[in-house]
KETORMAR-673941 format. One record per residue: residue number from 1; residue in one letter; x, y, z of N, C-alpha, C, CB in turn. Coordinates in nm, 2 decimals, padded with zeros to 4 digits. Glycine has a CB too. Example, Ala and Ser with C-alpha at 12.3 -4.5 7.8 and 13.67 -1.06 7.14 Angstrom:
REM residues 2
{atom 1, "A", {01.32, -00.57, 00.78}, {01.23, -00.45, 00.78}, {01.32, -00.33, 00.78}, {01.13, -00.45, 00.90}}
{atom 2, "S", {01.28, -00.22, 00.71}, {01.37, -00.11, 00.71}, {01.29, 00.00, 00.79}, {01.41, -00.06, 00.57}}
END
This chain:
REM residues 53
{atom 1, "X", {-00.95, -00.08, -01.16}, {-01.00, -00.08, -01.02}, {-00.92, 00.03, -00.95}, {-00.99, -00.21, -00.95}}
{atom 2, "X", {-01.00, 00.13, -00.87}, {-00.94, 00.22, -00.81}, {-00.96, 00.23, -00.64}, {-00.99, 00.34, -00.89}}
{atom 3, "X", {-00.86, 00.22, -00.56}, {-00.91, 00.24, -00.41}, {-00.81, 00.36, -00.40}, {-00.90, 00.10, -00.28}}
{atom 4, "X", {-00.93, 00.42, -00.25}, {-00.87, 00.51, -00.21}, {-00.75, 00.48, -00.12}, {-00.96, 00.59, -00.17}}
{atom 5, "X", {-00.64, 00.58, -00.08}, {-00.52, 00.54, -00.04}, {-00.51, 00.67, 00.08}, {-00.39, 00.52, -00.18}}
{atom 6, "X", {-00.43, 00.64, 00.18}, {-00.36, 00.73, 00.27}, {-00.21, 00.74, 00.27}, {-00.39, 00.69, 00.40}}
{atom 7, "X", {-00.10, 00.85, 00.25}, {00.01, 00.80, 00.25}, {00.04, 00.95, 00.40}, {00.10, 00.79, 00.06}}
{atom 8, "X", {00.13, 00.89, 00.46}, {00.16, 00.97, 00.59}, {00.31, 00.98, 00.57}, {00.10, 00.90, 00.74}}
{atom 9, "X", {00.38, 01.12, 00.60}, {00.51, 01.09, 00.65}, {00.54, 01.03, 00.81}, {00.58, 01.20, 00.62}}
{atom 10, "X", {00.61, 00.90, 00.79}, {00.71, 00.86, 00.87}, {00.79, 00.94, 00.98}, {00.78, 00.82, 00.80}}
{atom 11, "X", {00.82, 00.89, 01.07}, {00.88, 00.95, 01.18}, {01.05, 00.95, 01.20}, {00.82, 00.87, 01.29}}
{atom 12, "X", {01.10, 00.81, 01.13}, {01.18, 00.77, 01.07}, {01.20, 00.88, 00.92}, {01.14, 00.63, 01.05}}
{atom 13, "X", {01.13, 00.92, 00.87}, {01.14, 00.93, 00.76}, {01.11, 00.85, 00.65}, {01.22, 00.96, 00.75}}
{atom 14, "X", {01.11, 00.92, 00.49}, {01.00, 00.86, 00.39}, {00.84, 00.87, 00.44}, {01.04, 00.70, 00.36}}
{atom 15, "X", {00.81, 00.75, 00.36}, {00.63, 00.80, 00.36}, {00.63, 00.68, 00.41}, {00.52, 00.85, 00.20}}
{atom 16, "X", {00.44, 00.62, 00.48}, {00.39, 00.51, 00.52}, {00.25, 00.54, 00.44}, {00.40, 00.49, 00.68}}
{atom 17, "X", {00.19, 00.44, 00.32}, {00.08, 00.45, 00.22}, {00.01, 00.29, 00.28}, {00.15, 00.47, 00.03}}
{atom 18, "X", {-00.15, 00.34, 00.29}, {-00.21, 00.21, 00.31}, {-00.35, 00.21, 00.27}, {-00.20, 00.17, 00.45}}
{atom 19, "X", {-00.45, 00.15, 00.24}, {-00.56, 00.11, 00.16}, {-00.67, 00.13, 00.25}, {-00.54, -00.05, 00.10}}
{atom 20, "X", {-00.77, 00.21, 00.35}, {-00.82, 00.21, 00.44}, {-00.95, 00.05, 00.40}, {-00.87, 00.37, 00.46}}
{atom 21, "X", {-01.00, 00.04, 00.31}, {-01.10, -00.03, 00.25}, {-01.02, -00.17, 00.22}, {-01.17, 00.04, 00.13}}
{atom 22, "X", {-00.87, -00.18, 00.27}, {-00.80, -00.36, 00.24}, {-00.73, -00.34, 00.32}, {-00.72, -00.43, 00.08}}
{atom 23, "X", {-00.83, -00.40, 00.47}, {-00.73, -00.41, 00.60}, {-00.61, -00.50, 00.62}, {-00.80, -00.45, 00.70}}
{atom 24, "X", {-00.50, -00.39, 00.62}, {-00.37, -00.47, 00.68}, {-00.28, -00.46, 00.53}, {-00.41, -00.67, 00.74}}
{atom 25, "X", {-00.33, -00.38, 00.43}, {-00.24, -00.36, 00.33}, {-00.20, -00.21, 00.32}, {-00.30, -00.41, 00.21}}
{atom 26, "X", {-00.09, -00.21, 00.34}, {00.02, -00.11, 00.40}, {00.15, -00.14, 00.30}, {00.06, -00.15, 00.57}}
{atom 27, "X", {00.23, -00.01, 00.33}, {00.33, 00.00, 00.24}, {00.44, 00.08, 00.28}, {00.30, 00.03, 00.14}}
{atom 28, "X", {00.52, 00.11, 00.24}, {00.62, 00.26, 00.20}, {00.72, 00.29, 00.14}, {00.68, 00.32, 00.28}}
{atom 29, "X", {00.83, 00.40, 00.20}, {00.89, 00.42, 00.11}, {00.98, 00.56, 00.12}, {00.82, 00.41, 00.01}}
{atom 30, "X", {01.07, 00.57, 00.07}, {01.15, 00.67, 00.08}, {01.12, 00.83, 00.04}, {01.26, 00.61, 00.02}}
{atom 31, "X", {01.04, 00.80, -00.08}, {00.95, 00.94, -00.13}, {00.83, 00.88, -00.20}, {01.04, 01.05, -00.24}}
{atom 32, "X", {00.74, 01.00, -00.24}, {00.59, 00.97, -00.25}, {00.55, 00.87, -00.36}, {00.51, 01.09, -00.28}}
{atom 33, "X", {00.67, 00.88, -00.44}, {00.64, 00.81, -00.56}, {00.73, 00.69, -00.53}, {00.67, 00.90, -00.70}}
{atom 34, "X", {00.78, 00.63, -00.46}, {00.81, 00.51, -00.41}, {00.69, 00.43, -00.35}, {00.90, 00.52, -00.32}}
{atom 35, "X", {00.65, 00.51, -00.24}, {00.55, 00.47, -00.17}, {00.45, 00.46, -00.28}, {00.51, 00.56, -00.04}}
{atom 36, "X", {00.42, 00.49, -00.35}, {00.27, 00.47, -00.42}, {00.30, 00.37, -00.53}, {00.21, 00.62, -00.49}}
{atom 37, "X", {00.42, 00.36, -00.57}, {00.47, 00.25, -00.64}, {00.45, 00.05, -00.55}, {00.64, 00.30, -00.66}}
{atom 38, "X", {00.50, 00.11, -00.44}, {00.47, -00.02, -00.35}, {00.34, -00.03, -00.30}, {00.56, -00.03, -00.23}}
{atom 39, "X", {00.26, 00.05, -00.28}, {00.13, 00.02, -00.25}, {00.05, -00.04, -00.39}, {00.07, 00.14, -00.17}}
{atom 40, "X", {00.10, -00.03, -00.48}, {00.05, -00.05, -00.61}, {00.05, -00.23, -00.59}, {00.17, 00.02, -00.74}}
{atom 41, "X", {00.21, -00.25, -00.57}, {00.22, -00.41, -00.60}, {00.17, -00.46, -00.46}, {00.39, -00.46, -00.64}}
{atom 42, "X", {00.15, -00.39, -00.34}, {00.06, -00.50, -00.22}, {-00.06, -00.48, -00.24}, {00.06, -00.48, -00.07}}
{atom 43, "X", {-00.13, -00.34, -00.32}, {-00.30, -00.43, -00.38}, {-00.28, -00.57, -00.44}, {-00.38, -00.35, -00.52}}
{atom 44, "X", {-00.19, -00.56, -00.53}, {-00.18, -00.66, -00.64}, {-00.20, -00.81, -00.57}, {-00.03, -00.65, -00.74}}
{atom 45, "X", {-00.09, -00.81, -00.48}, {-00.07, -00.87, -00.34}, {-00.21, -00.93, -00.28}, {-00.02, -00.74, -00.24}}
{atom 46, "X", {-00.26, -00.83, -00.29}, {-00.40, -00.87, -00.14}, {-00.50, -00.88, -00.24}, {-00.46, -00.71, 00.02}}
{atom 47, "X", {-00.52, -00.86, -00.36}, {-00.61, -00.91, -00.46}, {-00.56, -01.06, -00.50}, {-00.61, -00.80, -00.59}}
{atom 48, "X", {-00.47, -01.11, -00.51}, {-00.43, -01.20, -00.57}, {-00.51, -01.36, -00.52}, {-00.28, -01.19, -00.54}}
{atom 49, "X", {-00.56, -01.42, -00.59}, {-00.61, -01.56, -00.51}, {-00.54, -01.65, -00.50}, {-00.71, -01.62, -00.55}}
{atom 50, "X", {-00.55, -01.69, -00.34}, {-00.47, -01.80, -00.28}, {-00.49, -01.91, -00.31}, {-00.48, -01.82, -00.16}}
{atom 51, "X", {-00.62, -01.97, -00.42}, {-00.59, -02.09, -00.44}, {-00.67, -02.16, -00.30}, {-00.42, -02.12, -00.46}}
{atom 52, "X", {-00.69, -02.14, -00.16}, {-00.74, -02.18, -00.08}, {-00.91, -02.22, -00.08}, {-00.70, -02.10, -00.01}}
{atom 53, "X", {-00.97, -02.17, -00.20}, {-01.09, -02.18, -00.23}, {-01.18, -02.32, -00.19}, {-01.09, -02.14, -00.36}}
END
């Protein structure tokens, strides 16, 4: 499964990466390949089922 992603530099610094199509899953990171590493595991995250079914 593939979504598309935004990653922005920070104001702070590092990057801020987030999922436009899985609202409220966001991420970041110190460099680009951090950030895209952590947005990796909060899809995983926001795909995951709660069991609330």
């Amino acid at each position: 499964m593939q979504f598309k992603v935004v990653l922005e530099p920070s104001d702070d610094g590092g990057f801020t990466i987030y999922v436009p199509s899985l609202p409220g899953c966001i991420s970041e990171g110190d460099t680009v390949e951090e950030a895209l590493v952590n947005i990796r595991e909060a899809i995983a995250l926001y795909l995951e089922p709660t069991g609330d079914d």
